[in-house]
DRENLO-709068 format. One record per residue (C-alpha): residue in three letters; residue number from 1; x, y, z. Coordinates in Angstrom, 1 decimal. Example, Ala and Ser with C-alpha at 12.3 -4.5 7.8 and 13.67 -1.06 7.14 Angstrom:
// DRENLO-709068
(ALA 1 (12.3 -4.5 7.8));
(SER 2 (13.7 -1.1 7.1));
END
This chain:
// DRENLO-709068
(UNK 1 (-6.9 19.1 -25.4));
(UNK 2 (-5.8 19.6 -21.7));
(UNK 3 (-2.4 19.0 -20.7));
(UNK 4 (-1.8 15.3 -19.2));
(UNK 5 (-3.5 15.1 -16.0));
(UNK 6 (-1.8 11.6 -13.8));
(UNK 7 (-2.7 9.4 -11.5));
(UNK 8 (-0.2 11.0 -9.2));
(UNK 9 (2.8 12.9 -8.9));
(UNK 10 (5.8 12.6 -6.4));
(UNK 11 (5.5 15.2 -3.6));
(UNK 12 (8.7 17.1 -3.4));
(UNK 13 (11.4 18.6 -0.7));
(UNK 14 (12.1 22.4 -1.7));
(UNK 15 (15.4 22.2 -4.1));
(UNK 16 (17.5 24.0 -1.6));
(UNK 17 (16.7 21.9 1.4));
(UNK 18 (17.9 18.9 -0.2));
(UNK 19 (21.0 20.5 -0.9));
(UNK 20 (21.7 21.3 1.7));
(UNK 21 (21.0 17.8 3.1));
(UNK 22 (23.3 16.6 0.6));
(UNK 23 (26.6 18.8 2.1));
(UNK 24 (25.7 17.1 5.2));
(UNK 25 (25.6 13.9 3.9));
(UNK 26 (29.1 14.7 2.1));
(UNK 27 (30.3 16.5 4.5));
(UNK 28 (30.0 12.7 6.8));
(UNK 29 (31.7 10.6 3.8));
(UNK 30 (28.8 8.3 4.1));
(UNK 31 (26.5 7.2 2.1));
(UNK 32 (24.9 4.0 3.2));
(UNK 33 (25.3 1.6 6.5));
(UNK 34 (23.1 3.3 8.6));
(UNK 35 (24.5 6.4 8.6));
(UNK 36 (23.1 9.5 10.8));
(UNK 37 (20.1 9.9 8.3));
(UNK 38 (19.2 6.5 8.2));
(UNK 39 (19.2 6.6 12.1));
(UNK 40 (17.0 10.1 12.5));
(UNK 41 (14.5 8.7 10.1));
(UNK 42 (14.2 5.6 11.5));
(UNK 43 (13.7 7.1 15.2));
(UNK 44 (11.2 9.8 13.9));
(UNK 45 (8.9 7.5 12.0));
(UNK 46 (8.9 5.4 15.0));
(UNK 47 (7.5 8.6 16.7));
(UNK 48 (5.7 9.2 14.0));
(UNK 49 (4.2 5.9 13.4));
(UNK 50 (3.4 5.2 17.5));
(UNK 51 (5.5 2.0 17.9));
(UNK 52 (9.6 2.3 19.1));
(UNK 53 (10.0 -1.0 17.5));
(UNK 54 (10.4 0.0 13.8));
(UNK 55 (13.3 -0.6 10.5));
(UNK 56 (13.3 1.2 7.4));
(UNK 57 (14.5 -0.5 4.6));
(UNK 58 (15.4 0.5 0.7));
(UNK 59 (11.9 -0.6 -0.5));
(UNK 60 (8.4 -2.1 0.6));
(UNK 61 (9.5 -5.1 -1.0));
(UNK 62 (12.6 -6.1 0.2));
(UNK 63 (11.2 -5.2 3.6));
(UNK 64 (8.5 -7.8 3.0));
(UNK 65 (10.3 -10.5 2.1));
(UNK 66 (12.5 -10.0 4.8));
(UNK 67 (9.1 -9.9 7.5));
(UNK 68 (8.6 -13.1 6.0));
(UNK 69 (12.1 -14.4 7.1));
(UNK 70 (12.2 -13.1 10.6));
(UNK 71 (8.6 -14.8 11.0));
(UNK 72 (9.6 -17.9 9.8));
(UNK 73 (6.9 -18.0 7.3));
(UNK 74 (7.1 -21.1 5.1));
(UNK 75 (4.3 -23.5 3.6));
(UNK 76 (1.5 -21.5 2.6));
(UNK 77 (0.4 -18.1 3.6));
(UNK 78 (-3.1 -16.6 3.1));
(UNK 79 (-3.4 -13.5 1.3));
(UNK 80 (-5.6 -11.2 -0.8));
(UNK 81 (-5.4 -11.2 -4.4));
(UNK 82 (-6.9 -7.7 -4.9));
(UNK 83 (-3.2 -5.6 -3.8));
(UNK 84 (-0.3 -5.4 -5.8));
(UNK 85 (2.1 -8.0 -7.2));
(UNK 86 (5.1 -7.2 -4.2));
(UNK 87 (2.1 -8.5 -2.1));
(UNK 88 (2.2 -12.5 -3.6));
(UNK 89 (5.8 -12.0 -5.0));
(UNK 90 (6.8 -11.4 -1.6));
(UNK 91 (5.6 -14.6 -0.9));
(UNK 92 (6.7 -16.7 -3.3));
(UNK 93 (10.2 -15.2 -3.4));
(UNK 94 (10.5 -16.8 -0.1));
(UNK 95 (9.7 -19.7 -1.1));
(UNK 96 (6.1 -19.8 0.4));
(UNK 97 (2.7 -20.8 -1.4));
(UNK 98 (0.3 -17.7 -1.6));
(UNK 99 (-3.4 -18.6 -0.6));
(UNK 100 (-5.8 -16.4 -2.4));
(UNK 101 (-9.0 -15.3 0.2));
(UNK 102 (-11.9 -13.6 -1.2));
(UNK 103 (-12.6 -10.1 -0.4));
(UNK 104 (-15.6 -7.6 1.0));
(UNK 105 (-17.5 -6.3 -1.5));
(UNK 106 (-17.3 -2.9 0.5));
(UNK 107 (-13.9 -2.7 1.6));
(UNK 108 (-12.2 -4.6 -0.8));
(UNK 109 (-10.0 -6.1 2.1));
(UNK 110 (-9.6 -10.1 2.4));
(UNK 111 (-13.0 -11.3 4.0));
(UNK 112 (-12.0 -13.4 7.0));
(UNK 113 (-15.3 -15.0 6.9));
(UNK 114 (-13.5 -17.1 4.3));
(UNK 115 (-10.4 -17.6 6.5));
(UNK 116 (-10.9 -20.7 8.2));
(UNK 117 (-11.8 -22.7 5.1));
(UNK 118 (-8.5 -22.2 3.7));
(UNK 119 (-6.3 -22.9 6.8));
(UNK 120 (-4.2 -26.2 6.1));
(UNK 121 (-1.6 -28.2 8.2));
(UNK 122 (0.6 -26.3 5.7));
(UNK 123 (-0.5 -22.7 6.7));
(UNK 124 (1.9 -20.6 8.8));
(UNK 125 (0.2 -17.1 8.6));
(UNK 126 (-1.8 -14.7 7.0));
(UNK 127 (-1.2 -12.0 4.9));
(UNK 128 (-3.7 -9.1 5.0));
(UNK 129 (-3.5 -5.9 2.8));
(UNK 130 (-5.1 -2.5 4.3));
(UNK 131 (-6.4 -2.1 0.7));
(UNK 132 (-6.0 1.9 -0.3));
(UNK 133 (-5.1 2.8 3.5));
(UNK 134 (-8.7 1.4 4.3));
(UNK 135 (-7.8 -1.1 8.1));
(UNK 136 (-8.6 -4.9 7.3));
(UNK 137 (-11.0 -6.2 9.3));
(UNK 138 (-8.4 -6.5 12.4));
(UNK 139 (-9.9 -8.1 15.4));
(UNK 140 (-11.5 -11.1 13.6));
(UNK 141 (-8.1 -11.9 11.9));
(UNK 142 (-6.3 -11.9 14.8));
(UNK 143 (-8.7 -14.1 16.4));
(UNK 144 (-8.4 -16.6 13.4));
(UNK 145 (-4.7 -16.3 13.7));
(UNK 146 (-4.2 -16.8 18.1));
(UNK 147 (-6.8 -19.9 17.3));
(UNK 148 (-4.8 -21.4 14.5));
(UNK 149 (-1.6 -20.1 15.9));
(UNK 150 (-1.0 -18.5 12.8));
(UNK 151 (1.6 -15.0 12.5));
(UNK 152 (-0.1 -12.2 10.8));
(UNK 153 (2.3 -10.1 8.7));
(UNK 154 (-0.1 -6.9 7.3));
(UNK 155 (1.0 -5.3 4.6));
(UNK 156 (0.6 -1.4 4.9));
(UNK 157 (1.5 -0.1 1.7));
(UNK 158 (-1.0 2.2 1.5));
(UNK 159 (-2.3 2.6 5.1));
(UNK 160 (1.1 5.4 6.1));
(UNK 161 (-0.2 7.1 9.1));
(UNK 162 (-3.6 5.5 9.3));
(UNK 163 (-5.2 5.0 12.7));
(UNK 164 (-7.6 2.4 13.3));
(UNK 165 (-10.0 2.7 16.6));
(UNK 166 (-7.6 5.3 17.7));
(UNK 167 (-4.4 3.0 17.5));
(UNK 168 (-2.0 3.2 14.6));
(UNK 169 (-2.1 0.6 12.3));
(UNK 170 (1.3 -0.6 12.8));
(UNK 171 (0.9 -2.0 16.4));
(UNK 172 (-1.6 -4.3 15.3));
(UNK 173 (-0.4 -8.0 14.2));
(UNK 174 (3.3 -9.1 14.4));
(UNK 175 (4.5 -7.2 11.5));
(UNK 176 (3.2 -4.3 9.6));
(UNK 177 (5.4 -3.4 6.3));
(UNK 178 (5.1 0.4 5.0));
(UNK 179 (6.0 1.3 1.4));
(UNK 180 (7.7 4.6 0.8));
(UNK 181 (7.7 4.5 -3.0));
(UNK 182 (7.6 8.2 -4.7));
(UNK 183 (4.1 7.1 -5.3));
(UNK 184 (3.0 7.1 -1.7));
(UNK 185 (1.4 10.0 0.5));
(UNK 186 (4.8 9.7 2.6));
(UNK 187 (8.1 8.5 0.4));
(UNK 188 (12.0 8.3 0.4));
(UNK 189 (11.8 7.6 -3.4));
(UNK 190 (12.2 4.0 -3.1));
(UNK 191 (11.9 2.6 0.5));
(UNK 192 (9.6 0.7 3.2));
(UNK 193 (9.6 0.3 6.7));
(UNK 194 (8.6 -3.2 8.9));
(UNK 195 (7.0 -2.1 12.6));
(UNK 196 (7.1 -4.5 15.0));
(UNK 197 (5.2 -6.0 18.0));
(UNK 198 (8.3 -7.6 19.1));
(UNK 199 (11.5 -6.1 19.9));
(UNK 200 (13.4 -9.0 19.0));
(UNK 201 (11.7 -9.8 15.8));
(UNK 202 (13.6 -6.0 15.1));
(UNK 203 (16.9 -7.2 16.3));
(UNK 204 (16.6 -10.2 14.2));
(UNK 205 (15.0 -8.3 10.6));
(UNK 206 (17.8 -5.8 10.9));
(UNK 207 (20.5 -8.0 10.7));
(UNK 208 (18.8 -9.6 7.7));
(UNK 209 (18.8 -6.2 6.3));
(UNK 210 (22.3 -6.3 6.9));
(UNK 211 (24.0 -9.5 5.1));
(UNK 212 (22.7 -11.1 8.5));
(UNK 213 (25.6 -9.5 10.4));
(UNK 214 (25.7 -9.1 14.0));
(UNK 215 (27.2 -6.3 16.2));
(UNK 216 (30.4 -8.0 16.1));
(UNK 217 (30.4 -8.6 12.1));
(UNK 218 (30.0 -12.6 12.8));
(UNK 219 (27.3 -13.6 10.4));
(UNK 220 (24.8 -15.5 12.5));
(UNK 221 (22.2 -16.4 9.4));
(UNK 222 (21.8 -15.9 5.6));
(UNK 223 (20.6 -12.4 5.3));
(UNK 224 (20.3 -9.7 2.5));
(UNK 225 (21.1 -6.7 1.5));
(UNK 226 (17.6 -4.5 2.3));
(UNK 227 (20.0 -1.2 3.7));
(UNK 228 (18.0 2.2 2.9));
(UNK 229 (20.8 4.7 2.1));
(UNK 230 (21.4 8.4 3.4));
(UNK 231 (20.2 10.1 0.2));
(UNK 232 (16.5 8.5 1.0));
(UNK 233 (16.6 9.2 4.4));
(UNK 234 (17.1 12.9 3.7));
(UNK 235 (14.3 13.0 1.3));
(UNK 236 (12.3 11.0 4.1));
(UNK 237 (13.5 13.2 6.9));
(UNK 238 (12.2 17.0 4.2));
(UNK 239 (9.2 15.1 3.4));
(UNK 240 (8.2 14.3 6.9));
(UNK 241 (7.7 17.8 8.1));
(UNK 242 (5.7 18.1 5.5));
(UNK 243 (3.2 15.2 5.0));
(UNK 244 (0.6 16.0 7.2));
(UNK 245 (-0.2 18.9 4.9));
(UNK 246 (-0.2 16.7 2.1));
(UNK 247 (-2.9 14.5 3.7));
(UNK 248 (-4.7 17.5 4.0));
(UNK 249 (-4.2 18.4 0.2));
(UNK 250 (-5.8 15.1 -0.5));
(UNK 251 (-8.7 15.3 1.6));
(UNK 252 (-9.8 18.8 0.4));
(UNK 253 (-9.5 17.1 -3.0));
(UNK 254 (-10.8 13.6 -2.3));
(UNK 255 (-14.0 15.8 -0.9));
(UNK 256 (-14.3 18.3 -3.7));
(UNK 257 (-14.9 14.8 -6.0));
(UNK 258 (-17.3 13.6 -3.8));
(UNK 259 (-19.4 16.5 -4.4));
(UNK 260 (-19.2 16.4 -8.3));
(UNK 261 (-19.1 12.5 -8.9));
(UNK 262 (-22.0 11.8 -6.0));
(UNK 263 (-24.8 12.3 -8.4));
(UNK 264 (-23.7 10.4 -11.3));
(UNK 265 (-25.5 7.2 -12.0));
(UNK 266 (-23.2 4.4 -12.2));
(UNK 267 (-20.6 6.0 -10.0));
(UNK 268 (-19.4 5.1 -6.4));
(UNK 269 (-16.9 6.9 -4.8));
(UNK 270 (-14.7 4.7 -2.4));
(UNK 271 (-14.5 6.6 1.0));
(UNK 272 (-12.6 6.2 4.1));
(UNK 273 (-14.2 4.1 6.7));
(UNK 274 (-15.6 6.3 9.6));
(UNK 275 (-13.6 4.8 12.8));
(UNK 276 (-10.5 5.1 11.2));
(UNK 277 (-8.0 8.2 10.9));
(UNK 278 (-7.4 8.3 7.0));
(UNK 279 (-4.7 8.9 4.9));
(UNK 280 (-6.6 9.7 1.4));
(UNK 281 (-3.7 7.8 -0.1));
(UNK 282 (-6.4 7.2 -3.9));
(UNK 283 (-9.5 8.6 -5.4));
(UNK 284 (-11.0 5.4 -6.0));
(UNK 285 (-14.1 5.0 -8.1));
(UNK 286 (-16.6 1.7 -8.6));
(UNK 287 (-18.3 1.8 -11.9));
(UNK 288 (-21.8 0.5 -12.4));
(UNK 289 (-21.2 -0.7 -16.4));
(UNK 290 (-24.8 -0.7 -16.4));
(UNK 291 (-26.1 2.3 -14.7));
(UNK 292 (-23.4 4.3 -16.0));
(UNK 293 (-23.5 3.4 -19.7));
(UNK 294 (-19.8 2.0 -20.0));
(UNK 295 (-17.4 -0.2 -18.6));
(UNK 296 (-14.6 0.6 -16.3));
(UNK 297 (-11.8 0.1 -19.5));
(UNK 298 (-14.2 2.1 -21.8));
(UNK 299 (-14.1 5.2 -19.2));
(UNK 300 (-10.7 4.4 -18.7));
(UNK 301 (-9.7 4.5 -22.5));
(UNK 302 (-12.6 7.6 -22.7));
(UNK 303 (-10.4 9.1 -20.6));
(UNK 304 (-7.1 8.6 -21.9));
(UNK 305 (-8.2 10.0 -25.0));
(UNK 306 (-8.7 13.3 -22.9));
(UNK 307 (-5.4 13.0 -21.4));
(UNK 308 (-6.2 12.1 -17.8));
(UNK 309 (-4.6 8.9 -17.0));
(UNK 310 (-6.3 7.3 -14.4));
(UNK 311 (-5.3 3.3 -13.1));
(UNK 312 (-7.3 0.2 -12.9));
(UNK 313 (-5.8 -0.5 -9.8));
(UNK 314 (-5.9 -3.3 -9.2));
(UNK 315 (-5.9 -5.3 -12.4));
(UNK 316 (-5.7 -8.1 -13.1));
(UNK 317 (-5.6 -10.1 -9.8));
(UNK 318 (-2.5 -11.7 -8.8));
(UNK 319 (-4.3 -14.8 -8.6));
(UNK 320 (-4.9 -14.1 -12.7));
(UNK 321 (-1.1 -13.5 -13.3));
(UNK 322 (0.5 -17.0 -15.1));
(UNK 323 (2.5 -17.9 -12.3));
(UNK 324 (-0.1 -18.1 -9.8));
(UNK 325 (-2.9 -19.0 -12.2));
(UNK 326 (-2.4 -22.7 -11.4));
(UNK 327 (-3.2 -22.8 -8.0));
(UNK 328 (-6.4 -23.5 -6.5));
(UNK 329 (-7.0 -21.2 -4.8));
(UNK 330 (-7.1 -18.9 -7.4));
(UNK 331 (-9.9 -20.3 -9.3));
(UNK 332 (-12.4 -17.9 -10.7));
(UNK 333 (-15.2 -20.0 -8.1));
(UNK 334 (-13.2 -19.2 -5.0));
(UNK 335 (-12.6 -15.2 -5.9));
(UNK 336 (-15.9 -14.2 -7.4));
(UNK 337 (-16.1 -10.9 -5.9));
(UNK 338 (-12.6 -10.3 -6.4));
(UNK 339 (-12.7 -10.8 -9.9));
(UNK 340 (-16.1 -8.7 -9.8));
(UNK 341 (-14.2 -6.1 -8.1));
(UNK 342 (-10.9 -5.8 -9.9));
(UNK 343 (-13.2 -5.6 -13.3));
(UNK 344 (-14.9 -2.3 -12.0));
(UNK 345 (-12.5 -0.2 -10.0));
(UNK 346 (-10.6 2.8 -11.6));
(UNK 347 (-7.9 5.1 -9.8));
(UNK 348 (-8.6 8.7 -10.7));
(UNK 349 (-5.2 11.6 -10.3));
(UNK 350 (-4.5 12.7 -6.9));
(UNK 351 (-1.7 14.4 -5.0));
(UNK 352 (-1.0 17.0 -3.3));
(UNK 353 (-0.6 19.7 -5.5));
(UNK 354 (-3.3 18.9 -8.2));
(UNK 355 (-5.6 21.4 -9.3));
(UNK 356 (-9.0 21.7 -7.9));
(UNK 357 (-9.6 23.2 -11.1));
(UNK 358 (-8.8 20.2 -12.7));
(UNK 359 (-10.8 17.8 -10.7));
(UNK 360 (-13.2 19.9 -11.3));
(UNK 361 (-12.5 19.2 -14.9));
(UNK 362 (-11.9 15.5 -14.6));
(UNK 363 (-15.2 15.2 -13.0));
(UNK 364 (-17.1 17.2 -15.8));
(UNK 365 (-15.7 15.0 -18.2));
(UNK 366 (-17.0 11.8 -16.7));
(UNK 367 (-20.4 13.3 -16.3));
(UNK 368 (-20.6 14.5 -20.1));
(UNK 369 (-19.6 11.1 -20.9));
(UNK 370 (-22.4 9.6 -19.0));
(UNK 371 (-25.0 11.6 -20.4));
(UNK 372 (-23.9 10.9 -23.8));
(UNK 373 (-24.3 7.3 -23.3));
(UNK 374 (-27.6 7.9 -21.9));
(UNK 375 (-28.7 9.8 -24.5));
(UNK 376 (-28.0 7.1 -26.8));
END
C-alpha cells in the first residue's frame, strides 16, 4: 500500500523566513488592526491582482458577507449551486434569498442563458462563481445585470491570479471576493480579499471590516469584525514571492495527467479555457459511469482503498443541502445539469510539491481499474 496521497497540501514559507517575520512582528507589539503587514500585503496584492482598489480580510467568507453589505444586497440574489457552501451561506447569513441558476455543461459556471427567467421584483444581483479558476461567462452577465440594474458580486475563490481576455479577473463586476484558505494556490492560512470597481465601495467595506468605525473612531454603521491579522499577512507576504512558481508546479502536473488520463474511456479531464491566463488551482476529472465501468463514488471509494484521497468537489449541491432544499429554485427540474454534474465530477491531489511519480501512480491506478471493469 502507498503512503496517503491528498487532494492537496498547504504550500509553505521556509521555516526560517517566518521567523524571522515573526521578530518583526514582535519586535512592533502588534498583532492585528492593520498593522505594517496587513498594509504591505494589502498594497502588493493590489499590484499583484491589477486593481488599486482592493481589502484583505481574515477569510473568503467573512469577506463575502461583508461584499454583500457594502452592495446593499437584500431580497434574492442569483447564484450557482455547483461552488461551495460560503458561496449560498454568504447569502443567506445576510439575510438574502439565494437563487439557484443552472450551469454549462462545459464549464460548470452558472449559464446566463437561464438568467433572465429567474430575475424578480425581489432580485438585487447576481452571484457568479469562476468555478475551479475557470472565468464565468463575463460579458453576458454584465449585460443581464446593466439591463436589470442588477450588482454583480463574483466570487473568486478559486480564480487567484486568473486573467480573462488579458484583464484580471478582479476588475470585472463590482466586487470580486478572493479566498486565501491554506487550501488555495495563493493563502495566508485563513484569509480573503474583496477588489473593487469602486473606490468608495472600499472605503465603505473596510470600515465594515472594522466594527464599522471611521477614521475618527465614530461608528457610522453596524459593521463586523472581518480584520486579517499580522501573522497571516506575513505568511501572505513569504508566499507571494513564491506563487508564481507554484502555478508552474501545477501546470507541469496538471499536463503530465493529461497525457496519462487522455486515453482512458470514460475519463475527461477538465482544462483551462484557452483565452484565459490559468491558475491550475484542481485536477478535475468528469467520469463517464458508463464508458468507464464505474461511478464517480465507486472510483472515489476504489481509490480510497489505495490511499489516494481525491474530493467530489462539488457534492452535493447547495441547493440539495436541508436548508435550501425548500426553495424553488432548487428543484431537481430547474438544476438538471447541475445535479448531472455534481454526480460525476471527482477532484484528484494536486499541489505544488506532489510527485510526478505519484501522478504517474495515481493515473496507473485509475486505468488498471478501468480495464478490470472492462474485462468483466
Amino acid at each position: 500500500m502507498i503512503n496517503p496521497i491528498y487532494v492537496t497540501q498547504p504550500a509553505l514559507p521556509e521555516l526560517q523566513d517566518m521567523c524571522t517575520m515573526l521578530e518583526k512582528i514582535w519586535q512592533s507589539k502588534q498583532l492585528s488592526n492593520h498593522g505594517q503587514m496587513v498594509r504591505q500585503l494589502e498594497n502588493k496584492l493590489a499590484s499583484y491582482l491589477g486593481n488599486d482598489n482592493l481589502s484583505v480580510f481574515a477569510n473568503g467568507t467573512i469577506a463575502l458577507q461583508i461584499a454583500c453589505k457594502t452592495l446593499d444586497l437584500r431580497g434574492e440574489v442569483i447564484t450557482t449551486p455547483f461552488t461551495f457552501a460560503a458561496t449560498a451561506h454568504a447569502l443567506a447569513w445576510s439575510g438574502i434569498r439565494p437563487v439557484f441558476c443552472d450551469i454549462e455543461e462545459d464549464s460548470f459556471t452558472l449559464d446566463p442563458n437561464h438568467l433572465e427567467a429567474l430575475i424578480t421584483e425581489e432580485t438585487t444581483g447576481i452571484l457568479p462563481v469562476h468555478v475551479f479558476g475557470n472565468p464565468c461567462q463575463i460579458g453576458k452577465i454584465e449585460a443581464i445585470a446593466a439591463q436589470y440594474k442588477l450588482k454583480t458580486l463574483y466570487d473568486a475563490a478559486h480564480a487567484f491570479g486568473v486573467k480573462a481576455s488579458g484583464r484580471p479577473i478582479g476588475s470585472y463586476g463590482d466586487i470580486s471576493m478572493f479566498s486565501f484558505h491554506a487550501t488555495k494556490v495563493f493563502h495566508t492560512v485563513e484569509g480573503g480579499a474583496l477588489s473593487f470597481k469602486d473606490p468608495a465601495l472600499k472605503k465603505r467595506a473596510d470600515r465594515l471590516r472594522n466594527f464599522g468605525l471611521n477614521d475618527d473612531n465614530l461608528v457610522s454603521e453596524p459593521g463586523t469584525n472581518g480584520k486579517m491579522n499580522e501573522i497571516q499577512a506575513a505568511v501572505g507576504l513569504l508566499l507571494l514571492e513564491t506563487v508564481t512558481e507554484e502555478i508552474e508546479k501545477r501546470k507541469v502536473l496538471i499536463t503530465l495527467y493529461h497525457q496519462l488520463l487522455s486515453n482512458i474511456p470514460g475519463i475527461r479531464m477538465i482544462l483551462p479555457q484557452i483565452d484565459i491566463t490559468p491558475n491550475y488551482p484542481y485536477c478535475v476529472i468528469r467520469i463517464d459511469s458508463r464508458e468507464f465501468g464505474l461511478t464517480r463514488d465507486a472510483l472515489y471509494q476504489e481509490l480510497m482503498t489505495r490511499n489516494i484521497f481525491s474530493r467530489k468537489y462539488f457534492y452535493p449541491l447547495c441547493s440539495n443541502f436541508g436548508c435550501y432544499r425548500s426553495l424553488p429554485s432548487a428543484s431537481l427540474n430547474h438544476l438538471p445539469i447541475a445535479n448531472r454534474v455534481a454526480d460525476s465530477v471527482l477532484s484528484l491531489p494536486l499541489y505544488g510539491n506532489l510527485a510526478e511519480s505519484d501522478v504517474a501512480r495515481i493515473c496507473d491506478i485509475i486505468r488498471k481499474i478501468s480495464k478490470q471493469r472492462q474485462i468483466k
